[in-house]
N, C-alpha and C positions, 0 to 999 in steps of 0.2 A: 856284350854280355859277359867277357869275361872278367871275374872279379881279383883285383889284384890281393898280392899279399899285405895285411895289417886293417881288413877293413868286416872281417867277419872276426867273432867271438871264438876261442879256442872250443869250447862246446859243441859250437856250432860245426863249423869246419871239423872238428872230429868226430863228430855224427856224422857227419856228409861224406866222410870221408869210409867209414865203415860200410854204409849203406852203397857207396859207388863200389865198393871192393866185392861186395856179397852179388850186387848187381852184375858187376864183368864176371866174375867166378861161376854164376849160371850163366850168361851168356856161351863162355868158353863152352862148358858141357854141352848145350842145347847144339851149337854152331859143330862140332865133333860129330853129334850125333845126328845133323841133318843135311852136312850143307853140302850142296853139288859143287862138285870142283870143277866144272865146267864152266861157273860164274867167276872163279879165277881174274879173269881179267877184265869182266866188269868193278871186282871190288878193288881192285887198283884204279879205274879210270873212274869211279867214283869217289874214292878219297883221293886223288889228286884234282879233283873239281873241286871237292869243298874243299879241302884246303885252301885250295886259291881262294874260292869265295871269303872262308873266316878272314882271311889275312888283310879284308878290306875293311878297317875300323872304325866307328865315328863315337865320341864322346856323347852320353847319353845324359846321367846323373851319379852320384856318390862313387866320383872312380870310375865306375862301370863304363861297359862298349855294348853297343849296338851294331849289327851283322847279320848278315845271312845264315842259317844253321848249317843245312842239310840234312837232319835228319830225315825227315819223312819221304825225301830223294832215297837215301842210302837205304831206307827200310822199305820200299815199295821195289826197289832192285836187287837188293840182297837178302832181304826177310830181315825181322824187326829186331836180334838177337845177332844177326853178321852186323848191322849195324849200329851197333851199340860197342863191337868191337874195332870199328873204324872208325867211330866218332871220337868214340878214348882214346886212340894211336893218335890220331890227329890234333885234342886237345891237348892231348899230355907232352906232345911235340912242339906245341907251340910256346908253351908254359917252360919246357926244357932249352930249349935251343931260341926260342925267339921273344921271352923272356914276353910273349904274350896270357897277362891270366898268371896268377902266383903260384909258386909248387906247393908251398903249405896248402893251399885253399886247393889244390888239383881237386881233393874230390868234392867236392863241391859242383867246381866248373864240369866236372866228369858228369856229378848227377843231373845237373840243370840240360847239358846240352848236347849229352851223348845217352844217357838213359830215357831221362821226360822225355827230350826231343823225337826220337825215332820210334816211343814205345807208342807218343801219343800220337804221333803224326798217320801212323800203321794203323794204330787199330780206331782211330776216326775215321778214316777209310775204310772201312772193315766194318764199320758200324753203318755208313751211308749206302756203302753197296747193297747190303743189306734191306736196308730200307727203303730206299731209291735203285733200285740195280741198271736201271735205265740211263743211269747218269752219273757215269763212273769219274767223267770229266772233275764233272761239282764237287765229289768225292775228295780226292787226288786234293784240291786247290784248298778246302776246307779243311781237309785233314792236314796240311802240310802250312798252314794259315795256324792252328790252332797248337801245331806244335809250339811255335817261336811262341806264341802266347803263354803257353803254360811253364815253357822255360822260363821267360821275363820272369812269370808272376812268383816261381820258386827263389828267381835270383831277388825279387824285391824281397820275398819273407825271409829270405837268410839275411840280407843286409836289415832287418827289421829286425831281426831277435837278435841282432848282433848289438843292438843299441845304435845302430851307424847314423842313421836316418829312420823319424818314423815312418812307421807304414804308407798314412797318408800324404807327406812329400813323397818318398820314392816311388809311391803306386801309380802315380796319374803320367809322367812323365814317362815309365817303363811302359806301361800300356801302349800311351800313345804311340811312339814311334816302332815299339815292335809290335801293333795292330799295322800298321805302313809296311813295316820288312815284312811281317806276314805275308801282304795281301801279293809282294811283290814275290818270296819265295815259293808260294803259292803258283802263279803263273809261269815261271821257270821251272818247277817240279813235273808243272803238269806239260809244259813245251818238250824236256827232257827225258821226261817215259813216252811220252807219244813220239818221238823222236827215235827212240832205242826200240818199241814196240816195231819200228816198219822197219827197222833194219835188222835188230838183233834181238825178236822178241824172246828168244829162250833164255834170253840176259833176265828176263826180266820177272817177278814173281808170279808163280803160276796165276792166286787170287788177284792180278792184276792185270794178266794178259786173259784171262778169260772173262772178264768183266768190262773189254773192247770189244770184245769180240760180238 
């Protein structure tokens, strides 16, 4: 998913890039003013999980990589707002140092997979609990399924307004394989809070551990 440099439109990419800045800028604030420093060393052993996981990359279409997010991991353990600020460190580190994902295009890759990812992944969870409260499992797998989706389908309409590729080549091919990493980060999201639930549930978001409960 991460898009290199030369494949998105200067418009484009400077839009994406404004909106990722304004996006971490509230994060910062919100994270200031809420976060428990107790979860300390959950947000490190959560971004050094996804780290590992992005680092694993497969050739998708137009340049693009296909991967595992983390977002809706990082946002179901840390609240949706710490991660957005760990999903950024970790993009923007990959894009700097491992020359994964272009620096001009950062905000872009920032928005697609450290904003969308963890905002959507959280509050589809947030919405099924709701609805379903019975079936917090389903929740979790859906919500953390539909993030990679809504990242894909951001990173296809950037490369689509970009001129790169239209819509309809890049769209089917993005779907499909991140509807697959979905289904897969999905299962791992939800192994990995039930996982930290029986050992360290205070790690874990309150609207998450009480919807095990």
């Amino acid at each position: 998913m991460h898009i290199p440099d030369g494949f998105l439109d200067p418009k484009v990419w400077a839009s994406a890039n404004v909106v990722s800045a304004g996006g971490l800028y509230y994060a910062v604030k919100k994270v200031r003013s809420t976060f428990d420093e107790r979860k300390v060393p959950a947000l490190g052993l959560a971004a050094a999980f996804i780290f590992a996981a992005q680092m694993i990359n497969f050739p998708v279409v137009g340049g693009t990589s296909g991967h595992l997010i983390g977002g809706a991991l990082a946002a179901l353990l840390l609240g949706p707002w710490a991660a957005v600020i760990v999903l950024t460190t970790i993009v923007a580190v990959q894009a700097l140092v491992f020359l994964d994902g272009g620096v001009a295009v950062l905000g872009a890759n920032v928005l697609n997979m450290a904003i969308i990812a963890p905002l959507t992944g959280y509050y589809v969870f947030m919405l099924i609990k709701r609805l379903a409260p019975r079936y917090p499992a389903a929740g979790i797998v859906i919500g953390a399924w539909m993030s990679v989706v809504a990242a894909a389908l951001a990173g296809a309409a950037q490369l689509a307004l970009s001129g790169v590729v239209p819509l309809a080549v890049v769209l089917p091919p993005m779907l499909f394989w991140h509807i697959l990493i979905g289904l897969a980060e999905g299962l791992i999201t939800v192994a990995v809070v039930r996982y930290v639930l029986a050992t360290r549930p205070d790690l874990v978001q309150k609207e998450v551990a009480v919807a095990h409960e």
